[in-house]
N, C-alpha and C positions, 0 to 999 in steps of 0.2 A: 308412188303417191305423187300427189300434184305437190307443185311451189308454190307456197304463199308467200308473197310481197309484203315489205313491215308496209303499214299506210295505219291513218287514225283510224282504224277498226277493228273487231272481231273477227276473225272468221272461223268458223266450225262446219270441220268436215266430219261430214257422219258416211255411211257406205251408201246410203239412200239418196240425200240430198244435203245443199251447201246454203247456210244459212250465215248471212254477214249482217253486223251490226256494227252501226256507224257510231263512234264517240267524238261527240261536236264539244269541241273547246277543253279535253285531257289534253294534258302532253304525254307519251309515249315514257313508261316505267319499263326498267329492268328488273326483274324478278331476282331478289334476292333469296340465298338459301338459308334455310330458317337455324338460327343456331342449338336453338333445346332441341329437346328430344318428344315435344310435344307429345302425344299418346300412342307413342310407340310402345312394344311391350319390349320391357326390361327385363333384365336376369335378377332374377331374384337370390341377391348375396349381401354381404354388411358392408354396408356404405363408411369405407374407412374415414373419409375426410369428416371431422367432428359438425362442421357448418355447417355441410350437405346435408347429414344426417341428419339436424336437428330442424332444417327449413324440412326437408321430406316428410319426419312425423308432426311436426306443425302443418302439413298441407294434408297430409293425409288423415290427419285425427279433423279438421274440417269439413273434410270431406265426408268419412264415415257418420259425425254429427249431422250432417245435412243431409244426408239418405237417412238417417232415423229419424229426424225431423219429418221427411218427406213422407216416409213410409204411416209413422204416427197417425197424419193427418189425414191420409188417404186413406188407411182402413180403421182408425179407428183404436189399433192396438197402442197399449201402455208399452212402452221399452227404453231398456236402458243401458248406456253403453257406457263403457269403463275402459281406461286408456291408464298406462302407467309409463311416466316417463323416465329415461333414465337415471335419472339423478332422484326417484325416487316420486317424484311430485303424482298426483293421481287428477285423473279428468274424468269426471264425468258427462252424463248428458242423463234426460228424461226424469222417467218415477225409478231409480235406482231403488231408495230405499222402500218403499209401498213394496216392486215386485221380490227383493231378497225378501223383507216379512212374509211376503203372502207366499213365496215358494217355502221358506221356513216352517209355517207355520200349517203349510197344505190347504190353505185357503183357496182353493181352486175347484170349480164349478165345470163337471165333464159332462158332457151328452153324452147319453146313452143310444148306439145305433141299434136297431135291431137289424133282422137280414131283411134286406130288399132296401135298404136306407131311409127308412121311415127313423125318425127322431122322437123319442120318447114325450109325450105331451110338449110339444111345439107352443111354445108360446108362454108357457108357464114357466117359474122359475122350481128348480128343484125339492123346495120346501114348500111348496105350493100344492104341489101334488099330493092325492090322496093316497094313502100307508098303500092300500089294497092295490093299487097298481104300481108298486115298487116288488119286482121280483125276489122271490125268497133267498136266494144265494145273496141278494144285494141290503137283504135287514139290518144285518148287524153294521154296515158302513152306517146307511143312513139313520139307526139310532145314535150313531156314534157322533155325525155330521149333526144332527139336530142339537146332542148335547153340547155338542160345540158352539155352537151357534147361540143355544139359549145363555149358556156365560158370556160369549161376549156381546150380544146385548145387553147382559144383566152389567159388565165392565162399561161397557157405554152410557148405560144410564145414570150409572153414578157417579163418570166420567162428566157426565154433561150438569149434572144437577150440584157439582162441586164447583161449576164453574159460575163466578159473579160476574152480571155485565152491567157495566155503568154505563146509563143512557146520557151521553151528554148532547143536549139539545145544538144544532148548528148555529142560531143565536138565541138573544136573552129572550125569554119567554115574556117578561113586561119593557114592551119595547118603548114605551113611555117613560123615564124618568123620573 
């Protein structure tokens, strides 16, 4: 391999050709070696030092929030993520409690594939559809899902109808004196 001379510039040797880039007005840095372990992969064991430990699950439980942040946004989906720290304390992030009811509660809305991957009336929502094109092994869910459905509309409605709202104007309506 050739010698390269320190002088104020670059030089990069590739096998093809030698391309130098000149830095007008640096001074000449020594490359220091980094001391973390920046995104190195690590062995995965219990971090005895109690500080270490606890900036790691601080850094790490931000981390995992900001990919379900990122993720949320980009498709779309509700999620929720739960962290528990040692000393007891709990973290969340997201619609935690909306997805535990609605997985409790089986409130969840499936497509139906058939073979060839045709999706069952595309576009519609599943109570939309008409009885007759719901498959006969699938009757007894979706009279089951309707009833379900029809109470808790019927809970919402008089959910909402119990609820008083006072209009307070943003200012006085005789703004005359």
């Amino acid at each position: 391999m050739e010698e390269v001379k320190e002088t104020s510039s670059i030089t990069f040797l590739t096998p093809k050709n030698q391309f130098q880039s000149p830095l007008i007005g640096q001074p000449k840095t020594t490359q220091n070696p980094k001391t973390s372990r920046g995104r190195q992969k690590i062995e995965i064991k219990k971090i005895e030092e109690e500080s270490k430990r606890q900036v790691t699950f601080s850094k790490r439980r931000r981390g995992l929030f900001k990919k379900s942040a990122e993720l949320s946004v980009l498709t779309g989906a509700k999620i929720a993520a739960i962290t528990f720290s040692k000393c007891g304390r709990i973290y969340r992030f997201g619609h935690v409690d909306t997805l535990i009811n609605n997985y409790l509660n089986k409130n969840t809305v499936s497509l139906e594939v058939y073979p060839g991957g045709d999706v069952a009336d595309e576009g519609t929502s599943w109570w939309e559809r008409p009885v007759e094109s719901v498959p006969e092994e699938d009757l007894e869910e979706y009279v089951a899902a309707m009833s379900v459905l029809r109470e808790n509309l019927g809970k919402r409605i008089i959910e909402m109808n119990d609820r008083t709202v006072d209009i307070v104007p943003a200012w006085p309506i005789n703004m005359i004196g």
